[in-house]
TIDREN-278832 format. One line per field, with one value per residue (C-alpha): residue number from 1; residue in one letter; x, y, z. Coordinates in steps of 0.5 Angstrom, whole numbers, plus 2048, in hexadecimal, padded with zeros to 3 digits. Each point is the difference from the previous one (the first is absolute). Layout:
i: NUM  ...
aa: A  ...
px: X  ...
py: Y  ...
pz: Z  ...
END
This chain:
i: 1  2  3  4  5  6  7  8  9  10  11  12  13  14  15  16  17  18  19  20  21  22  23  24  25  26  27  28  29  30  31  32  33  34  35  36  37  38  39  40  41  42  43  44  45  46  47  48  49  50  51  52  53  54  55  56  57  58  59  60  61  62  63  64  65  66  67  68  69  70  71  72  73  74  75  76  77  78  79  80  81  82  83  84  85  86  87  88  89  90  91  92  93  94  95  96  97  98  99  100  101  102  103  104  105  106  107  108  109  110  111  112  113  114  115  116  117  118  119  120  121  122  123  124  125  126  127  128  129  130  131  132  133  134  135  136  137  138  139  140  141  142  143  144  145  146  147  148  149  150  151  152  153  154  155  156  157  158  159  160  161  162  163  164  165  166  167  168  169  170  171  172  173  174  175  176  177  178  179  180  181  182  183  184  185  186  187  188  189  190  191  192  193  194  195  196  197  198  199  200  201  202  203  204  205  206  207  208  209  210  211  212  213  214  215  216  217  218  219  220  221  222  223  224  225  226  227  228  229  230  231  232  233  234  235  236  237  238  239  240  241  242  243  244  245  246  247  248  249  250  251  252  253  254  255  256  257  258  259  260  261  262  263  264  265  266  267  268  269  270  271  272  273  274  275  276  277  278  279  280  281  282  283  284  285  286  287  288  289  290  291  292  293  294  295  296  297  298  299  300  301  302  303  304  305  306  307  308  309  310  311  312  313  314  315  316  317  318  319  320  321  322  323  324  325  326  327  328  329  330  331  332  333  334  335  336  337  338  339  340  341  342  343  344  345  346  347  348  349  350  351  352  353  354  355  356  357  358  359  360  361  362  363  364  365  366  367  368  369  370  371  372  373  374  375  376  377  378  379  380  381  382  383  384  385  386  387  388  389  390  391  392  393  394  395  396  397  398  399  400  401  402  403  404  405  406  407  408  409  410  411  412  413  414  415  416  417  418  419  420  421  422  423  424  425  426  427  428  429  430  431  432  433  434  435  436  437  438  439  440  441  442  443  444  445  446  447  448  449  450  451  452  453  454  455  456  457  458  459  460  461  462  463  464  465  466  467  468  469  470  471  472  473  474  475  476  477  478  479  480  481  482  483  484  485  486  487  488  489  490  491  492  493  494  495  496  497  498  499  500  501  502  503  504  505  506  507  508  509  510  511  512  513  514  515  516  517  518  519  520  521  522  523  524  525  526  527  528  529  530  531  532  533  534  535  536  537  538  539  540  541  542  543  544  545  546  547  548  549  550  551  552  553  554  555  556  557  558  559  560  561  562  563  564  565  566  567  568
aa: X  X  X  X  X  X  X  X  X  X  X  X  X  X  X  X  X  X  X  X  X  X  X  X  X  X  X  X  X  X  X  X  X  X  X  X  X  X  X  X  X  X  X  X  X  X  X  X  X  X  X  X  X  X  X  X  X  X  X  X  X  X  X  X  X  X  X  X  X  X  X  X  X  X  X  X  X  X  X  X  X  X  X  X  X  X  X  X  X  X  X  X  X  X  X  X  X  X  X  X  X  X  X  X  X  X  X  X  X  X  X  X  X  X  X  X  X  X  X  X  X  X  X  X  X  X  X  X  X  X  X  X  X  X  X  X  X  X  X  X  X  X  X  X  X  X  X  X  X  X  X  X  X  X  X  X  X  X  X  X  X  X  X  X  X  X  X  X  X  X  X  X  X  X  X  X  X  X  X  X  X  X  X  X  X  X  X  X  X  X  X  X  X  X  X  X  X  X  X  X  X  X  X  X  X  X  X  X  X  X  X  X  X  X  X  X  X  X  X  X  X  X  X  X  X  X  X  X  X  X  X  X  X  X  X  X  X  X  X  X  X  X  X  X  X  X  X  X  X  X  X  X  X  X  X  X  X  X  X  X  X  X  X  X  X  X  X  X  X  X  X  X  X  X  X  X  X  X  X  X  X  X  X  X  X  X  X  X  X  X  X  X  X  X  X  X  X  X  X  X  X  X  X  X  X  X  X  X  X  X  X  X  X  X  X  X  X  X  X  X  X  X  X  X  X  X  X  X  X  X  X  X  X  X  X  X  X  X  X  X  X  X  X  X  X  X  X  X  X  X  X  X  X  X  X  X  X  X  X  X  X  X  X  X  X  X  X  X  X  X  X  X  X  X  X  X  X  X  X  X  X  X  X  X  X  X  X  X  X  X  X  X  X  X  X  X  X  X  X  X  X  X  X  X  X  X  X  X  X  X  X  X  X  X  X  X  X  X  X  X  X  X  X  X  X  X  X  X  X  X  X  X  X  X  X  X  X  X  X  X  X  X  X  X  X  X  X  X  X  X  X  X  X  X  X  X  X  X  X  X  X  X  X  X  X  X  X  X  X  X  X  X  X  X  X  X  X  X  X  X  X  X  X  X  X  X  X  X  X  X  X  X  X  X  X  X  X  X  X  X  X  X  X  X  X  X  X  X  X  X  X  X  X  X  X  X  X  X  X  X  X  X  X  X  X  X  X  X  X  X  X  X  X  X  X  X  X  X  X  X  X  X  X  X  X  X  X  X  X  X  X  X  X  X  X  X  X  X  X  X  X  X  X  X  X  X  X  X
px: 869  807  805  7FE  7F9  802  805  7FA  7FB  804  802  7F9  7FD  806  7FC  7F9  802  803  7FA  7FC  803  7FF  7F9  7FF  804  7FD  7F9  7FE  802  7FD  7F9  800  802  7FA  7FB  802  7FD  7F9  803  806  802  7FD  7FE  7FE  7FB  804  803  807  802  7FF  805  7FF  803  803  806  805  804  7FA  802  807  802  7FB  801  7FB  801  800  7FA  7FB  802  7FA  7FA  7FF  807  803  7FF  7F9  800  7FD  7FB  800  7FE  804  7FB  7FC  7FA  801  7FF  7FB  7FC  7FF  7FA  7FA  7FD  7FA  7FE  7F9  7FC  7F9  7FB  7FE  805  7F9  800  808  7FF  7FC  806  805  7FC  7FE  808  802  7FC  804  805  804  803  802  7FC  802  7FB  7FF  7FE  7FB  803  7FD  803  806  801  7FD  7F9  7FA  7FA  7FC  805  7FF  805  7FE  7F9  800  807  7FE  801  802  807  801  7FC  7FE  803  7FF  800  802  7F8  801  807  7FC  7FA  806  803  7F9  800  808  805  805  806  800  800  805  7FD  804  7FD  802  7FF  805  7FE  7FB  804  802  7F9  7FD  804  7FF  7F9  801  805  7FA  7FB  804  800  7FA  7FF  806  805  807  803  807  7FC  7FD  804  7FF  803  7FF  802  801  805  7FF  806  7FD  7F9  804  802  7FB  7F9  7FF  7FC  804  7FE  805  807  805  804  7F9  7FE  807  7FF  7FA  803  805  7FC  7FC  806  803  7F9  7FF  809  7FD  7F9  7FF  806  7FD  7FE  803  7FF  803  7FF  805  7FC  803  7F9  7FD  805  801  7F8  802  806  806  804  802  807  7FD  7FA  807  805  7F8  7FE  807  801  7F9  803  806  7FD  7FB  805  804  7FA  7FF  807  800  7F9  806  7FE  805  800  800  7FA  7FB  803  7FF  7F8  800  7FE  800  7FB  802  7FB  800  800  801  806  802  807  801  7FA  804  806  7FE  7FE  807  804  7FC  801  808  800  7FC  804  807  7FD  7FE  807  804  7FC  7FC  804  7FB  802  7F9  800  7F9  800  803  7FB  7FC  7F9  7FC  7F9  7FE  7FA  7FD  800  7F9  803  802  7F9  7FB  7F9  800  7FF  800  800  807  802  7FF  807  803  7FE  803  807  800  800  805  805  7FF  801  806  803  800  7FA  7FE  7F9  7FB  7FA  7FC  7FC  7F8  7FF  7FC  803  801  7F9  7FF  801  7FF  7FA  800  802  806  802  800  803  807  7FF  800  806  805  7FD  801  807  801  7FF  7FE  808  805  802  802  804  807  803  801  7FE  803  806  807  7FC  805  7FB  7FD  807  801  7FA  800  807  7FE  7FA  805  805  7FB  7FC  807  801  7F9  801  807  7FD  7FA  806  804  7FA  800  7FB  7F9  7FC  805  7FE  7F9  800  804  7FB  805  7FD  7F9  803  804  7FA  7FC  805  7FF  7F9  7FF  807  7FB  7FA  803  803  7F8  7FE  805  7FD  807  7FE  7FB  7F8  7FE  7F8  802  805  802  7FC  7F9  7F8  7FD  7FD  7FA  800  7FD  805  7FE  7FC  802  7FD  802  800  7FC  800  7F9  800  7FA  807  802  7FA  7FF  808  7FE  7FB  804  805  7FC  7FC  808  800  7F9  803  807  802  801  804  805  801  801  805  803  801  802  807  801  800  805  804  800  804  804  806  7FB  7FE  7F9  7FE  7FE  7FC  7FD  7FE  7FD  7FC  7FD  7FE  7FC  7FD  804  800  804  7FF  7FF  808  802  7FD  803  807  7FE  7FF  807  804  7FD  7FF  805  800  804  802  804  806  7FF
py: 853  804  7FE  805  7FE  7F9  802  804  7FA  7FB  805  802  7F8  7FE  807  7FD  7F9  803  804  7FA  7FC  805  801  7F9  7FF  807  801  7FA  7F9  804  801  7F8  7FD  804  800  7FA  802  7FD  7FB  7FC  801  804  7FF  803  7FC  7FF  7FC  805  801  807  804  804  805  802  806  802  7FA  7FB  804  7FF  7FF  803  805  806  801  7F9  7FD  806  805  806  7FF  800  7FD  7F8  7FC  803  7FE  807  801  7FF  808  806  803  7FA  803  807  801  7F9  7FD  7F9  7FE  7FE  7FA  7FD  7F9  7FE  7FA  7FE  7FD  801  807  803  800  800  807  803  7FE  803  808  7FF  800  805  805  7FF  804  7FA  800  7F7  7FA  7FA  7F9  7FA  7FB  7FA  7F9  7FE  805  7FF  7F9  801  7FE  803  802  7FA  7FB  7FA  802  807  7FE  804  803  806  807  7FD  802  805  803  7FA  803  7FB  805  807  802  7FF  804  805  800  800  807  803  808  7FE  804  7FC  804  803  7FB  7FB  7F8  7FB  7F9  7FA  7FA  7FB  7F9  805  807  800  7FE  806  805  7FF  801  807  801  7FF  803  807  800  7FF  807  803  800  7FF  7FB  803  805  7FB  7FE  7FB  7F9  7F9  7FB  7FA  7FD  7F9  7FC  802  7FC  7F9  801  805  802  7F9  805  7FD  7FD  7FE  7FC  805  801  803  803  804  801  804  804  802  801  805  803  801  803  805  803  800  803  802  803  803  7F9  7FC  7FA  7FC  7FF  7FC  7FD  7FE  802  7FA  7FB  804  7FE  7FA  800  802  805  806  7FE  7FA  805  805  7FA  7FC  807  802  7F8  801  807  7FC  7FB  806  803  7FB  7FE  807  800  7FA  803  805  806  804  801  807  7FF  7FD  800  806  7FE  7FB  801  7FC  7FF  7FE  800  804  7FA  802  801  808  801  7F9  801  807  7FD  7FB  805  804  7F9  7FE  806  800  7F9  7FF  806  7FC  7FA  804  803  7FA  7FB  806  805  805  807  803  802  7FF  7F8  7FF  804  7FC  804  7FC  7FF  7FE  7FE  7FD  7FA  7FD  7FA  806  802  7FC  7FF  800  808  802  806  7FF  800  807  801  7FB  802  807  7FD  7FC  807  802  7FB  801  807  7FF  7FB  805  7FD  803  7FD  7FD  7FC  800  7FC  800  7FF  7FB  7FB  7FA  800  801  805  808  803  808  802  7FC  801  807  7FF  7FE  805  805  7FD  801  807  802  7FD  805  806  800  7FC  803  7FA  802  806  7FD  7FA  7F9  803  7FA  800  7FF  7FD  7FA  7FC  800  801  7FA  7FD  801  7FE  7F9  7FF  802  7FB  7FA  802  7FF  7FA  7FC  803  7FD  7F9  801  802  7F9  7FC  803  806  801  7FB  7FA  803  7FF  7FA  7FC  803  804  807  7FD  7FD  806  803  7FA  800  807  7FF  7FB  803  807  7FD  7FC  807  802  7FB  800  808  801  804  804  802  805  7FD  7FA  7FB  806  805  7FC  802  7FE  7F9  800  806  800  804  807  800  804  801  7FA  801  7FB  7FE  7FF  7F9  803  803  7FA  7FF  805  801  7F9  804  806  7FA  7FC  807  802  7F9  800  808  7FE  7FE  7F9  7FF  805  7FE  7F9  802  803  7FC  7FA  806  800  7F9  800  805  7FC  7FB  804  805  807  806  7FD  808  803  7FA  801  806  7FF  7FA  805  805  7FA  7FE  7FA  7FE  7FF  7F9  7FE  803  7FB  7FA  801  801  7FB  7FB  802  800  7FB  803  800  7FA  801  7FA  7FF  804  808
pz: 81A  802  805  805  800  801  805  803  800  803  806  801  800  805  805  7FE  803  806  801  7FE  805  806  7FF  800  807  802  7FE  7FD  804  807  7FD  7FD  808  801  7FA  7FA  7FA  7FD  7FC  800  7F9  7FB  7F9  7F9  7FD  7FB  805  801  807  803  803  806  7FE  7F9  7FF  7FA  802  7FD  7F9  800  7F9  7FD  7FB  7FF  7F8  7FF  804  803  7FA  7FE  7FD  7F9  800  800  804  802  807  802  7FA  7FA  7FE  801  806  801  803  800  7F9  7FD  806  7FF  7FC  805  7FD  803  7FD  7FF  7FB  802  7FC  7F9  7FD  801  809  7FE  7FD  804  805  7FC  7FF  808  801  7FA  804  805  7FC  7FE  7FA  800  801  800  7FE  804  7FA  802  800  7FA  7FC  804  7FD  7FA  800  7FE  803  7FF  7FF  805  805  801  803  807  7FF  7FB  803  807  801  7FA  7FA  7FA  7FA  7FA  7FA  7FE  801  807  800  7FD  806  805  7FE  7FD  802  802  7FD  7FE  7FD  806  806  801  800  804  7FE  806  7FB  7FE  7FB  7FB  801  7F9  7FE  806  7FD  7F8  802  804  7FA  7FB  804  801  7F7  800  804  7FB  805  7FF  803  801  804  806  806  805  802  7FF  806  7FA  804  7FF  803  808  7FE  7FF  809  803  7FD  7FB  7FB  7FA  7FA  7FC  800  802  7F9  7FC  805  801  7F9  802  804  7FB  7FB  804  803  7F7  7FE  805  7FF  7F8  801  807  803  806  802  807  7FC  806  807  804  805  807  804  7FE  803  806  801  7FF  805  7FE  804  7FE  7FE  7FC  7FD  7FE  7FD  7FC  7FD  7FD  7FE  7FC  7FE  7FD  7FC  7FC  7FF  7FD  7FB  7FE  7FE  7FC  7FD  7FD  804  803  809  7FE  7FC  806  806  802  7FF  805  806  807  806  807  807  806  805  808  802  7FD  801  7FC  7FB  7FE  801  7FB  7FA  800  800  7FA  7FC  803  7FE  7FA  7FC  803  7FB  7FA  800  800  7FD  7FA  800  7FE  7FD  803  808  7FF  7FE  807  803  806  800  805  800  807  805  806  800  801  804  805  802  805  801  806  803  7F8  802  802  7F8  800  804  7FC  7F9  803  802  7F9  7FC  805  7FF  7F8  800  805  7FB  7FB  7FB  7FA  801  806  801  807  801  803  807  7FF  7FB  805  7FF  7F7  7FD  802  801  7FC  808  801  7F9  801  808  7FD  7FA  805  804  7FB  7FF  807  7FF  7FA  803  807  804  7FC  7FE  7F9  801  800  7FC  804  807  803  7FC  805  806  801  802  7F9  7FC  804  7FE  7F8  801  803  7FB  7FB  801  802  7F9  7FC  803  7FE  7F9  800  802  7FB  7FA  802  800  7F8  801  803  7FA  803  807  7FE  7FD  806  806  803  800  801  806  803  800  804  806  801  800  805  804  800  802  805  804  7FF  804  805  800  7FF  7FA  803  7FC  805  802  7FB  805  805  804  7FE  802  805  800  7FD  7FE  7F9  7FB  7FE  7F9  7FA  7FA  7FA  7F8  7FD  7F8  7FE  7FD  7FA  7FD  7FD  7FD  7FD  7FD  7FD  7FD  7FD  7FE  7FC  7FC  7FF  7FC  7FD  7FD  7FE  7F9  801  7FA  801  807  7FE  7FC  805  805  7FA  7FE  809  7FF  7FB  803  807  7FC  7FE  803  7FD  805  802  804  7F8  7FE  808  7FE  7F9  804  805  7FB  7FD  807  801  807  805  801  7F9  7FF  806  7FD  7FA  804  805  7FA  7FD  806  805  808  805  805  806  801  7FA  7FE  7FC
END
């Protein structure tokens, strides 16, 4: 800045604390004699203190350029696009899995008929954690939480009747992602489509699994490797994939405020980035293929406030530790949610608003896709109505508010420049610790992260019991004694499913080549215990119907299982 806006500020902060200092005298301290505030101390759930009010003075020292800058420019806090939403909506993404892919694909055609041009799979546990259907630990888990996927045929029945050339396919999975991909991969062949053309993303971020869901399988180090065996095969052959989600919404599930969820999520994306360049592959050459996935908890200003600090600060760390020569590899594209921890039983249909306010906080926040969840998904999965409740709020959000006609609508409120300031500096710091204690795979090892994450936990739910932090109809504001809760309608999985899963699965092994899919699984065993990209021989195993189980016995068998209470 030149001397004479300097000289300008400096003159305008001393008039803005004089007229600070009136108001207080004046307005302010005459009504609090009379009236005190609700509460003694505020404070964000991110544990920040809250002003009372908040005015230029909270951003002295901040430079526009340096830290709000213009969409589509570095450092990204104001969107990561030139015009944002005026020119490309984000995508709507509606998340389902259910069953066998049959019930799966029904789903699927009953929300594309919505006019949606995205799905996102829930995948069963077993499928998961690498089990097929059949297997012993699978029994009464098939199809409960997600869709059974244990071959290509079944990739095949998932999208039957499904264009997907046309439709973009996130898949939220984690231990078996390369596996689950190769089988879409291989699938997508079959029909004689090229694989350059498909568009989708795959979570496949493994580290977050070891502190917050657990449906890891494998030590870590080969389990990276997965990781970045998939994100290298996806830059040669799939270059329009998202091969990498870096997840901070599961250990924001697990506890983690919303500055832990920022620093955890950008010291993940560090240790991928790190692995693919030891792989040989330049930051330029993947990065901008990497995207990253953050909750909408319940405070909005902080929830929005946390999405431009991520991007601010994620593009600060790829510049001085990276230096990318593509804008686009310190591009924070954002993937965003409800977070099913957020939503009630009691009074369900209070979800509805919630759900609402989620996507709100998304496309505040500038996200380049969002997931709103069922009204009923305290309860199971969502019925056809919920699912199409929350499909329906994000297109009223679209096209009915006017929320999309203008970039970073809540950009130069001080109160959330102040915010995405504050969760900044304090992100910054806990990655700076996590540096000292030698990278977040030493942070892992020690306890530290799990541990964070656990005090924040508890600290959180002590508040809710206190009903400092309120759950309208949950610990404030509470039905009638004796009165019985509203009844809503539940999605139930027919357990027949599983039975005749089962059955298709061991018809797929009686029809196979059973010699050639021997052979394939002896080639990945091999591989395995090499340093080879195992994604081609995934594919080639999908193709000869091996299953998804089979692949992770084999691995299983050359790596061993990870146990969480030794080291990585």
């Amino acid at each position: 800045m030149s001397d004479s806006a300097t000289s300008t500020d400096a003159s305008g902060s001393a008039n803005l604390a004089e007229a600070m200092k009136r108001w207080h005298e004046q307005t302010l301290s005459p009504v609090l004699k009379k009236s005190p505030e609700r509460k003694a101390e505020f404070i964000s759930e991110a544990n920040i203190p809250i002003k009372r009010l908040y005015t230029p003075a909270d951003l002295a020292g901040r430079d526009y350029e340096r830290d709000l800058g213009f969409p589509g420019q570095a450092p990204f806090t104001r969107g990561v696009y030139p015009t944002m939403y005026r020119g490309r909506l984000w995508t709507i993404r509606p998340y389902s899995g259910f069953g066998t892919p049959q019930e799966t694909n029904q789903r699927f055609k009953y929300l594309l008929g919505l006019n949606e041009k995205a799905l996102t799979i829930a995948f069963d546990l077993p499928s998961q954690i690498g089990y097929d259907s059949d297997a012993p630990q699978a029994k009464g888990s098939v199809g409960k939480v997600g869709v059974a996927i244990d071959s290509i045929d079944d990739m095949h029945t998932l999208f039957d009747g499904i264009p997907v050339q046309d439709v973009s396919v996130a898949m939220t999975i984690n231990s078996t992602a390369p596996i689950i991909l190769a089988f879409y991969l291989a699938m997508a062949q079959e029909r004689g489509i090229d694989m350059r053309v498909l568009q989708g993303t795959t979570q496949n971020d493994i580290l977050k699994e070891y502190v917050a869901r657990g449906t890891y399988i494998f030590p870590v180090r080969p389990s990276l490797r997965l990781t970045t065996d998939l994100i290298e095969h996806c830059f040669h052959h799939v270059p329009k994939w998202n091969t990498l989600s870096i997840t901070g919404v599961h250990m924001r599930e697990a506890g983690a405020t919303a500055v832990q969820e920022v620093a955890f999520a950008l010291a993940h994306a560090i240790v991928y980035i790190e692995s693919a360049l030891e792989r040989g592959l330049d930051v330029d050459e993947f990065a901008p293929r990497l995207s990253y996935s953050l909750g909408c908890y319940r405070d909005l200003f902080e929830e929005v406030a946390k999405f431009r600090a991520a991007r601010r600060l994620f593009t600060r760390v790829m510049q001085e530790r990276f230096q990318p020569k593509d804008p686009r590899s310190s591009m924070f594209r954002i993937y965003c949610g409800t977070l099913g921890s957020t939503l009630t039983r009691q009074e369900p249909e209070n979800n509805i608003v919630r759900i609402a306010m989620h996507a709100l906080i998304g496309a505040l926040g500038g996200a380049q896709a969002i997931f709103t969840a069922g009204l009923d998904e305290a309860f199971a999965l969502p019925t056809e109505r919920a699912a199409k409740i929350a499909l329906r709020t994000q297109q009223m959000m679209v096209d009915e508010f006017g929320i999309t006609n203008t970039i970073d609508p809540l950009g130069g409120s001080y109160y959330v420049e102040s915010l995405t300031n504050e969760i900044e500096e304090r992100a910054a710091a806990i990655l700076q610790q996590i540096d000292e204690m030698g990278g977040m795979i030493a942070a892992h090892e020690s306890g530290w992260v799990q541990q964070a994450i656990e005090e924040s936990s508890y600290a959180f739910q002590q508040k809710v019991e206190r009903a400092e932090h309120v759950f309208v109809a949950m610990n404030k504001y509470l039905p009638e004694e004796g009165r019985e809760a509203d009844p809503i309608e539940t999605f139930r999985v027919d357990d027949s499913l599983e039975k005749a899963q089962c059955e298709r699965l061991a018809q797929l092994r009686q029809r196979r080549d059973a010699d050639r899919a021997a052979a394939l699984l002896e080639r990945i065993e091999q591989a395995a215990r090499g340093s080879d990209n195992l994604m081609p021989l995934f594919i080639e195993a999908a193709k000869a119907r091996v299953t998804l189980g089979e692949i992770c016995g084999v691995l299983r068998r050359c790596w061993g299982v990870h146990n969480p209470m030794q080291s990585y």
